[in-house]
N, C-alpha and C positions, 0 to 999 in steps of 0.2 A: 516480418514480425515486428511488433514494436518494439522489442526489444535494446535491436539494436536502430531504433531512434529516437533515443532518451536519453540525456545522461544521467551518470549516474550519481550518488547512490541510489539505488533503487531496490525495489521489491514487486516481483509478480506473483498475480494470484490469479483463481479460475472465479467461474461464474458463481462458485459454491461459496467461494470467501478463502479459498486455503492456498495458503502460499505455496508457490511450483517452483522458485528458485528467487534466489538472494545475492544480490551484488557483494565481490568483495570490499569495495569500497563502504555500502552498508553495512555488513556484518562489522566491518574495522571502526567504524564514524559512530554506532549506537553496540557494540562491547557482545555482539551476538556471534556465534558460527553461521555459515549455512546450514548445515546439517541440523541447529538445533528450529529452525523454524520450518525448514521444507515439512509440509502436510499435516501444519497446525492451521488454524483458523489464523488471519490480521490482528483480529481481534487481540491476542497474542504483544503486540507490539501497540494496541490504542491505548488510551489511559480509559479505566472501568465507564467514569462520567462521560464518555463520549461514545459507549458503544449502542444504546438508542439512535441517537443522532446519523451514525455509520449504519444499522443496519434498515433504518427507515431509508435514507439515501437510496442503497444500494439495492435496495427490494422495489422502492422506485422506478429507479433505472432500467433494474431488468424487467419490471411489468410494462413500462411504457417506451422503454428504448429515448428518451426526454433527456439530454443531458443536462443538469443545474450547474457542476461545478468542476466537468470534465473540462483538461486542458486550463484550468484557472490555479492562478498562484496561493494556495491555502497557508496561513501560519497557524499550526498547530502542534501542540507536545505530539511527540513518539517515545516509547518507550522503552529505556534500554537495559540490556540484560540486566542489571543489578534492581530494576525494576520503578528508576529516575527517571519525570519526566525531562526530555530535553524540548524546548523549544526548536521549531521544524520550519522550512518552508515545506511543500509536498505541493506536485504538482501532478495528476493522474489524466493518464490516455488509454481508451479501451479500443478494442479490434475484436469481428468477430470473425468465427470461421468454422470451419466445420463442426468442431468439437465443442460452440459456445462461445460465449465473451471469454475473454482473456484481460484483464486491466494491470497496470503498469506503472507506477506511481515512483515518481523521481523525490528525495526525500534528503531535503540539506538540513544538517543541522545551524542554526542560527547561534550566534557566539552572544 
């Protein structure tokens, strides 16, 4: 699983867009629990102005299986619980498998 080849922080989500688990290192680095984002949408963590952009991508993706910016070094805000954007690197790798894509995005905060 990708999982465990990625560092972290990180956050995984399914093919639907909903987060299935949260790095502690992510939860402590952007002010969130695990608990409070497991089976919410990403979206949840993007800034409002980017959620076009995220689900044209990702509806992309999964129509054409094409990756544009899988495995590429992205700088972009994430958003942390108090609802600040922080400046990010993020860096996403997907797998699939029985159940569907699975995607996996490594997510540093940039000082």
């Amino acid at each position: 699983m990708i999982q465990s080849r990625i560092g972290s922080p990180s956050v995984r989500v399914d093919q639907h867009g909903i987060v299935q688990w949260v790095s502690a290192d992510f939860a402590e680095s952007y002010g969130w629990t695990p608990a409070s984002l497991i089976g919410l949408p990403l979206t949840e963590v993007i800034p409002p102005e980017y959620h076009p952009a995220h689900q044209t991508g990702f509806s992309r993706f999964l129509a054409t299986q094409v990756p544009h910016l899988l495995n590429e070094r992205l700088r972009l805000p994430v958003l942390t619980a108090d609802g600040t954007a922080a400046p990010s690197e993020v860096c996403i790798a997907a797998e699939r498998d029985d159940d569907g894509w699975t995607f996996l995005a490594s997510v540093n905060r940039i000082s």
